[in-house]
DRENTORKOL-3810 file (N, C-alpha, C; in nm, 4 decimals):
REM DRENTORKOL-3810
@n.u->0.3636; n.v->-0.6646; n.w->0.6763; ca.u->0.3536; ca.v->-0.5198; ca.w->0.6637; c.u->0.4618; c.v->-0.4696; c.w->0.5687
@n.u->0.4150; n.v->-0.3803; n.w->0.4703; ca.u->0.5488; ca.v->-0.2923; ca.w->0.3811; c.u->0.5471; c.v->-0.1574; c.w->0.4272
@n.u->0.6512; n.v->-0.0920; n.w->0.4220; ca.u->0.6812; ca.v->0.0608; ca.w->0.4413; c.u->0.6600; c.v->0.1201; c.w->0.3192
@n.u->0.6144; n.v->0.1868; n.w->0.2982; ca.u->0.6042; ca.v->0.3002; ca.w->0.1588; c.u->0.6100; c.v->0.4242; c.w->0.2158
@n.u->0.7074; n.v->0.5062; n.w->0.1759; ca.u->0.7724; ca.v->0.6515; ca.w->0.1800; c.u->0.6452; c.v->0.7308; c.w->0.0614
@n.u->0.5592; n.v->0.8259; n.w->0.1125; ca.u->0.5672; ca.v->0.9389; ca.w->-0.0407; c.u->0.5425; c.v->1.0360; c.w->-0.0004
@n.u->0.5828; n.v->1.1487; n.w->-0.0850; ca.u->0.5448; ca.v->1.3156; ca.w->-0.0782; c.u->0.4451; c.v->1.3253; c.w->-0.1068
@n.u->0.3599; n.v->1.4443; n.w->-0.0420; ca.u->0.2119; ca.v->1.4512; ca.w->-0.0220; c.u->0.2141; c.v->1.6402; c.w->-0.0327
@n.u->0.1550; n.v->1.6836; n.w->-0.1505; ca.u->0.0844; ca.v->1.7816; ca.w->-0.1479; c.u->-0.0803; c.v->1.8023; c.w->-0.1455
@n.u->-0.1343; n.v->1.8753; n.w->-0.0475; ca.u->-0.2403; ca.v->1.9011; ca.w->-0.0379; c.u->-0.2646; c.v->1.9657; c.w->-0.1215
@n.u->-0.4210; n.v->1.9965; n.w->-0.0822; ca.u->-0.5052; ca.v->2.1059; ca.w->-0.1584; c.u->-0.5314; c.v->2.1425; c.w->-0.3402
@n.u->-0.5029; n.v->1.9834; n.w->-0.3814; ca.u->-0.5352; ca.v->1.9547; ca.w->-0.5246; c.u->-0.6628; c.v->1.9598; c.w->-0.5399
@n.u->-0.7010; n.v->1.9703; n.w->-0.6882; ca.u->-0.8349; ca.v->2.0054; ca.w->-0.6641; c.u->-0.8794; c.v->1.8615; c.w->-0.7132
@n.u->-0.8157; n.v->1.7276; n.w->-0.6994; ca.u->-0.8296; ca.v->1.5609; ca.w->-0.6973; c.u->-0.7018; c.v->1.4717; c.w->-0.6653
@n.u->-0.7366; n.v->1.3850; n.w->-0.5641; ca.u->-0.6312; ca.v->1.3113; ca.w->-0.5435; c.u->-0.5993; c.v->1.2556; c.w->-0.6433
@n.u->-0.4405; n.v->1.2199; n.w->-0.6673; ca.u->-0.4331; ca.v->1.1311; ca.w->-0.7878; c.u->-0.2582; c.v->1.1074; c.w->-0.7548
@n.u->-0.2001; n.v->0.9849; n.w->-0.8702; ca.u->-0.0734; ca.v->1.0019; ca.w->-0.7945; c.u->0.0216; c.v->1.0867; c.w->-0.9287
@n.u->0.0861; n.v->1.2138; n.w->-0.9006; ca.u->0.1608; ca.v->1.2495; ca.w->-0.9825; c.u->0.2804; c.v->1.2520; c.w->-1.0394
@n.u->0.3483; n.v->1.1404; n.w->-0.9865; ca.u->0.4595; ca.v->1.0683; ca.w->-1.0156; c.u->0.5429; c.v->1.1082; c.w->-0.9362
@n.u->0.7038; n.v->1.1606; n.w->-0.9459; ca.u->0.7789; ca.v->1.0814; ca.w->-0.8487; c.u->0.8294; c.v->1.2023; c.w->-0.8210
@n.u->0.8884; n.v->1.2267; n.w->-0.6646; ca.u->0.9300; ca.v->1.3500; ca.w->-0.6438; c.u->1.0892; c.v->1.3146; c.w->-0.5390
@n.u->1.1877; n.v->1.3485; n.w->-0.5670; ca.u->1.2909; ca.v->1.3077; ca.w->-0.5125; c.u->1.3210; c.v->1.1565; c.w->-0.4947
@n.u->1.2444; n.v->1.0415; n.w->-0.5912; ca.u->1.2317; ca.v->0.9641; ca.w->-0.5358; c.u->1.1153; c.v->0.8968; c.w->-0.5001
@n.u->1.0314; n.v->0.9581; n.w->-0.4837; ca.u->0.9149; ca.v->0.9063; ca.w->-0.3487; c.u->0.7668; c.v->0.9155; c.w->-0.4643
@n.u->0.6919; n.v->0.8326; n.w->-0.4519; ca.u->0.5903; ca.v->0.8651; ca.w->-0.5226; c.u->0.4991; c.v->1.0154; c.w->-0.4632
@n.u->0.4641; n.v->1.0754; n.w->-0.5489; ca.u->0.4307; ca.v->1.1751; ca.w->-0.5411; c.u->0.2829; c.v->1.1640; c.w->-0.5569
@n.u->0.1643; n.v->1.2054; n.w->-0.4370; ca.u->0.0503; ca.v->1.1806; ca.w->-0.4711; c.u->-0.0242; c.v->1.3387; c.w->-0.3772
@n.u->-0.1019; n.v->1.3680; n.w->-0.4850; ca.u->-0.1725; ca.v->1.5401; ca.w->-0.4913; c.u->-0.2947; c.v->1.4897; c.w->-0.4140
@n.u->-0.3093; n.v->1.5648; n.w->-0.3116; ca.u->-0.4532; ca.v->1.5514; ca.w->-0.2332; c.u->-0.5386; c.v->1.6421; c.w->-0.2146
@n.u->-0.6865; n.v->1.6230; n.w->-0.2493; ca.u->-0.8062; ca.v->1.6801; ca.w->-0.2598; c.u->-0.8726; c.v->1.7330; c.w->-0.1013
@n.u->-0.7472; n.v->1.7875; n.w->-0.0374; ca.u->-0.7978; ca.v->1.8155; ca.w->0.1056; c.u->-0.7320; c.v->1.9334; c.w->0.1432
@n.u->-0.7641; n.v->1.9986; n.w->0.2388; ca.u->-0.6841; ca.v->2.0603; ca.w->0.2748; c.u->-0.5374; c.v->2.0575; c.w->0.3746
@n.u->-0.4473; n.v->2.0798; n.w->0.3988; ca.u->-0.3414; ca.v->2.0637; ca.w->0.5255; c.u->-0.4210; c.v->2.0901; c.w->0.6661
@n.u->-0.5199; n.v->2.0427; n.w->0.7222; ca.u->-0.5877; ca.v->2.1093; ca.w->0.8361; c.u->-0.6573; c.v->2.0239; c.w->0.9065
@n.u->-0.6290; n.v->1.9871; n.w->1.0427; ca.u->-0.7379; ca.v->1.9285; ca.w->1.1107; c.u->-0.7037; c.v->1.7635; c.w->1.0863
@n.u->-0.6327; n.v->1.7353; n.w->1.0202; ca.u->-0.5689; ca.v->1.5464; ca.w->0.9464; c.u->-0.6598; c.v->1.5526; c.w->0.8245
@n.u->-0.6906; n.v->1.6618; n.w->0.7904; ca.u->-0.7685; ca.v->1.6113; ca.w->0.6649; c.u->-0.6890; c.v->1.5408; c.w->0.5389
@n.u->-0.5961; n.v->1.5917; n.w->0.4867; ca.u->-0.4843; ca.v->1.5652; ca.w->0.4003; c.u->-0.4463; c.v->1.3935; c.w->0.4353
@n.u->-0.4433; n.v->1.4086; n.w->0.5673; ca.u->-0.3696; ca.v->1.2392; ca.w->0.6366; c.u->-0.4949; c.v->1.1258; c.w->0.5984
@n.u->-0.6290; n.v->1.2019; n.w->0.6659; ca.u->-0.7213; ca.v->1.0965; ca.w->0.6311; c.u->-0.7698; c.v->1.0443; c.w->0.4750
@n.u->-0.7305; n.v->1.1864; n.w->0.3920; ca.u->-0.7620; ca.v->1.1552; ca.w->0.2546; c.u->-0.6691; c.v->1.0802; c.w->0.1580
@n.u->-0.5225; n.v->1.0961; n.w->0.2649; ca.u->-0.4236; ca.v->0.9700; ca.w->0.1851; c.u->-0.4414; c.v->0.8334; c.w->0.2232
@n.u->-0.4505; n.v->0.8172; n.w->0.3223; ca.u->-0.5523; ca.v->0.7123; ca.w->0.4103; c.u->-0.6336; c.v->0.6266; c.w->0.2705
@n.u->-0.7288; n.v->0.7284; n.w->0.2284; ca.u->-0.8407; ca.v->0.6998; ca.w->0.1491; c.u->-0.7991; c.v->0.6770; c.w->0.0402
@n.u->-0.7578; n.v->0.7532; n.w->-0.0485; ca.u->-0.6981; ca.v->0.7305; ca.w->-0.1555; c.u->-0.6397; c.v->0.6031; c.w->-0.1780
@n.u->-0.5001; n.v->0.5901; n.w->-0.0962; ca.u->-0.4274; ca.v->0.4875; ca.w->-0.1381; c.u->-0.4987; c.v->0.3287; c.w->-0.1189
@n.u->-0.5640; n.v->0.3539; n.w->0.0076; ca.u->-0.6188; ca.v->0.1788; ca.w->-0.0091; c.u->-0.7566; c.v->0.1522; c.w->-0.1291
@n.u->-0.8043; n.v->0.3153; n.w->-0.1742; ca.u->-0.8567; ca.v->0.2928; ca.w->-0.3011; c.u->-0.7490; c.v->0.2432; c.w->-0.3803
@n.u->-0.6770; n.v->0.2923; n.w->-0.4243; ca.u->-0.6123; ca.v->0.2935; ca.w->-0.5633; c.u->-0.5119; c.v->0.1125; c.w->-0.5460
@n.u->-0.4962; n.v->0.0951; n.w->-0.4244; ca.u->-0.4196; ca.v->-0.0986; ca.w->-0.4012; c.u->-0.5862; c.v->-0.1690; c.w->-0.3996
@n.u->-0.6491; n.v->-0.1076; n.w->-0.3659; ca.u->-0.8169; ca.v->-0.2518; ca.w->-0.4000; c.u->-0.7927; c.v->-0.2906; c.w->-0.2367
@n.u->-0.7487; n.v->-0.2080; n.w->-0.1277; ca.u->-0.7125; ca.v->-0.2596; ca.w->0.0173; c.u->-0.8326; c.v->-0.1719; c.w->0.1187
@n.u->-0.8789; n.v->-0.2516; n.w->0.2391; ca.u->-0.9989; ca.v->-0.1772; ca.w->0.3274; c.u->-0.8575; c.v->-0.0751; c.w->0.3797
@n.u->-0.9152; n.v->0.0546; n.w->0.4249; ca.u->-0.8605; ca.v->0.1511; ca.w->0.4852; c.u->-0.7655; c.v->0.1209; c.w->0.6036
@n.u->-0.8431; n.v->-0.0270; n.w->0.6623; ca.u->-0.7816; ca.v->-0.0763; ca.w->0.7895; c.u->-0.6579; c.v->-0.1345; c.w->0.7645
@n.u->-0.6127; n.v->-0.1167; n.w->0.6586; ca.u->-0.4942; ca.v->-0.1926; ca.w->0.5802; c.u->-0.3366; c.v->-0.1055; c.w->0.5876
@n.u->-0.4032; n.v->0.0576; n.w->0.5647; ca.u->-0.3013; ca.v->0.1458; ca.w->0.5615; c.u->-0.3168; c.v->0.2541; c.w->0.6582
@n.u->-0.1986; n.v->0.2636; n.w->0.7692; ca.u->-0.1918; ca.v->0.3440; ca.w->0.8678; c.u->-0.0681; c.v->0.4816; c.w->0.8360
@n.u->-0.0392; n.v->0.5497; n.w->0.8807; ca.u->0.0191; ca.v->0.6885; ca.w->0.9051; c.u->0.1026; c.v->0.6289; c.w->0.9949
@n.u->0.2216; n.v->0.6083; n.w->0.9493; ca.u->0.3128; ca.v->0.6226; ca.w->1.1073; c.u->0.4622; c.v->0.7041; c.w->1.1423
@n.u->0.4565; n.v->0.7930; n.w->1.0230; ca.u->0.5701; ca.v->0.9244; ca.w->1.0385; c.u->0.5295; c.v->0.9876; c.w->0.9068
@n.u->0.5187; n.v->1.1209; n.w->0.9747; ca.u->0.4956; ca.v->1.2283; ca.w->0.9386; c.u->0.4184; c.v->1.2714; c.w->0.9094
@n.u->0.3157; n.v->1.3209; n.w->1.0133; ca.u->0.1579; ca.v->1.3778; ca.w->1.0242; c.u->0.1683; c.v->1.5324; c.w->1.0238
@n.u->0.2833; n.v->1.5408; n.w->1.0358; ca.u->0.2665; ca.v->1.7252; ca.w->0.9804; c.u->0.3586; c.v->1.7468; c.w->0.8686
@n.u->0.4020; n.v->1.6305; n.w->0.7837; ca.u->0.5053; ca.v->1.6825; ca.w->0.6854; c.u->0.4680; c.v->1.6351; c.w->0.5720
@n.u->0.5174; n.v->1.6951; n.w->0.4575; ca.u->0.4836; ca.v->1.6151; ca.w->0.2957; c.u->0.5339; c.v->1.4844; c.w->0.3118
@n.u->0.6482; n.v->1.4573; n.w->0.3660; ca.u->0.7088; ca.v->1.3322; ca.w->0.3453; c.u->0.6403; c.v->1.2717; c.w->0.4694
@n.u->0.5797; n.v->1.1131; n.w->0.3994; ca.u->0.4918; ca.v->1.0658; ca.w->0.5169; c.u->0.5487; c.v->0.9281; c.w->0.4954
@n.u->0.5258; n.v->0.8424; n.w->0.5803; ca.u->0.5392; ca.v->0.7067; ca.w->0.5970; c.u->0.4069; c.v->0.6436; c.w->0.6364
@n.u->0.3688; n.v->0.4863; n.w->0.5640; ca.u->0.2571; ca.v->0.4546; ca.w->0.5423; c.u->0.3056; c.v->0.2853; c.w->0.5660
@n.u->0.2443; n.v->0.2519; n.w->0.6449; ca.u->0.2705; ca.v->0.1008; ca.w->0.6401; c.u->0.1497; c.v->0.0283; c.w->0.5885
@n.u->0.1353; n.v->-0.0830; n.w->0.5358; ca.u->0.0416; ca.v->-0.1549; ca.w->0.4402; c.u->0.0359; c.v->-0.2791; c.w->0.4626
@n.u->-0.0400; n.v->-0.3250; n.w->0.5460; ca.u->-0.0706; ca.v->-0.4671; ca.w->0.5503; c.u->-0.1444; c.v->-0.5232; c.w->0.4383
@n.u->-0.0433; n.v->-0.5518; n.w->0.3534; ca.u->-0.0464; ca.v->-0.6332; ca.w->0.1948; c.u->0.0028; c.v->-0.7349; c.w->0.1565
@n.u->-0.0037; n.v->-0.8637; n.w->0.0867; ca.u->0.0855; ca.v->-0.9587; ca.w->0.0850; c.u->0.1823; c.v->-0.9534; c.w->-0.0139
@n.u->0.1524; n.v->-0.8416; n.w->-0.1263; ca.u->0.2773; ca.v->-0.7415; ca.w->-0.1871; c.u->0.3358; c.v->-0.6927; c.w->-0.1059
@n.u->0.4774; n.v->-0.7339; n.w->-0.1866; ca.u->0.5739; ca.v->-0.6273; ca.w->-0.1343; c.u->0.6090; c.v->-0.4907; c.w->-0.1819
@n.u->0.6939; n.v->-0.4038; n.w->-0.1297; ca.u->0.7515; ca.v->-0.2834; ca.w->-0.1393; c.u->0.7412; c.v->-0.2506; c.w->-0.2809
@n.u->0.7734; n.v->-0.3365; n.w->-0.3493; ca.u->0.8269; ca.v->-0.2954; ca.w->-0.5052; c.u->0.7181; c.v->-0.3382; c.w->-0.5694
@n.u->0.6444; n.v->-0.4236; n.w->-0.5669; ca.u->0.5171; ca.v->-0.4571; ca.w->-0.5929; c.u->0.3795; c.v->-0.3300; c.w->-0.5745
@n.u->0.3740; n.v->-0.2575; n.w->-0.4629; ca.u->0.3000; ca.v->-0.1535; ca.w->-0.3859; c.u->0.3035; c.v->-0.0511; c.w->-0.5055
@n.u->0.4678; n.v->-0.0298; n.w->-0.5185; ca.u->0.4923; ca.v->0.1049; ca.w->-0.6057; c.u->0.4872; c.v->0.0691; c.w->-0.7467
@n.u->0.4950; n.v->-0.0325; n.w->-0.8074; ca.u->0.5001; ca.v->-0.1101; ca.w->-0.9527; c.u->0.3066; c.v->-0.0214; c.w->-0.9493
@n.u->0.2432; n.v->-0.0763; n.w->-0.8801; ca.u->0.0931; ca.v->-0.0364; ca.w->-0.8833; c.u->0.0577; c.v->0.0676; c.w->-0.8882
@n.u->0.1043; n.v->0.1500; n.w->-0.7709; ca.u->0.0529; ca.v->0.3014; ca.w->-0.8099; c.u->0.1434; c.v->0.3864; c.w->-0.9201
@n.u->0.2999; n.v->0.3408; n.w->-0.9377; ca.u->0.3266; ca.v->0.3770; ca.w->-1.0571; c.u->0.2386; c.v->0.3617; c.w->-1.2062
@n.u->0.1463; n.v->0.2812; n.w->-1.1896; ca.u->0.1371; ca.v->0.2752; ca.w->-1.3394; c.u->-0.0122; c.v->0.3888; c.w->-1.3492
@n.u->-0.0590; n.v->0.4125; n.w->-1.2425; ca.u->-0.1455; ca.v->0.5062; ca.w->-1.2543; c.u->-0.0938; c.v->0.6387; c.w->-1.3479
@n.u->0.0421; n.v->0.6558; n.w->-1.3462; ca.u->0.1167; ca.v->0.8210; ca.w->-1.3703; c.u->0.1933; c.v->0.7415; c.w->-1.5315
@n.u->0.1883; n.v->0.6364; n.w->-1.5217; ca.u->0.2942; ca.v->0.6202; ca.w->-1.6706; c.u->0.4175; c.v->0.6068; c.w->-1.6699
@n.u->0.4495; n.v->0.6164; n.w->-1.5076; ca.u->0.6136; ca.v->0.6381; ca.w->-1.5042; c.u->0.7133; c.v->0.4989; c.w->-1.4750
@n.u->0.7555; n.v->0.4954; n.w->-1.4722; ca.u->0.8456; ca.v->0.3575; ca.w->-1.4532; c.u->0.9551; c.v->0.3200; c.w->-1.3516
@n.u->0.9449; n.v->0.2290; n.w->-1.2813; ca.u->0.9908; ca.v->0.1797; ca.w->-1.1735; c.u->1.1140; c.v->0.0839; c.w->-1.1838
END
């Protein structure tokens, strides 16, 4: 399992990841803040964007906050995870 930290703004009008915010990858979500929608659509997103089944990436701090924690049953590691979705944004790790 890896830990991945990122900031999460809702209510984009497409998920995508927008690079780095204090630190933390920064990824814009196509949901609203309401009901776990936002939670389930990072859920979605991210094990799109690693090529991983959904059952791969869980929520396990911070279901009501931008800053969320995501654990990833991947055989990448930490720096590996973010090397990947970094290159979606161009930015560098």
């Amino acid at each position: 399992m890896t830990s991945l930290t990122v900031y999460c703004q809702p209510g984009a009008k497409r998920s995508r990841v927008a690079g780095l915010h204090d630190g933390k990858i920064k990824i814009q979500l196509a949901a609203p803040p309401r009901d776990g929608e936002a939670n389930d659509e990072l859920i979605r997103f991210v094990s799109a964007v690693l090529g991983l089944p959904k059952s791969a990436v869980s929520l396990v701090a911070g279901q009501t906050s931008r800053i969320k924690r995501l654990e990833i049953d991947s055989l990448d590691d930490a720096d590996r995870l973010l090397e990947r979705l970094l290159t979606l944004t161009g930015a560098k790790f």
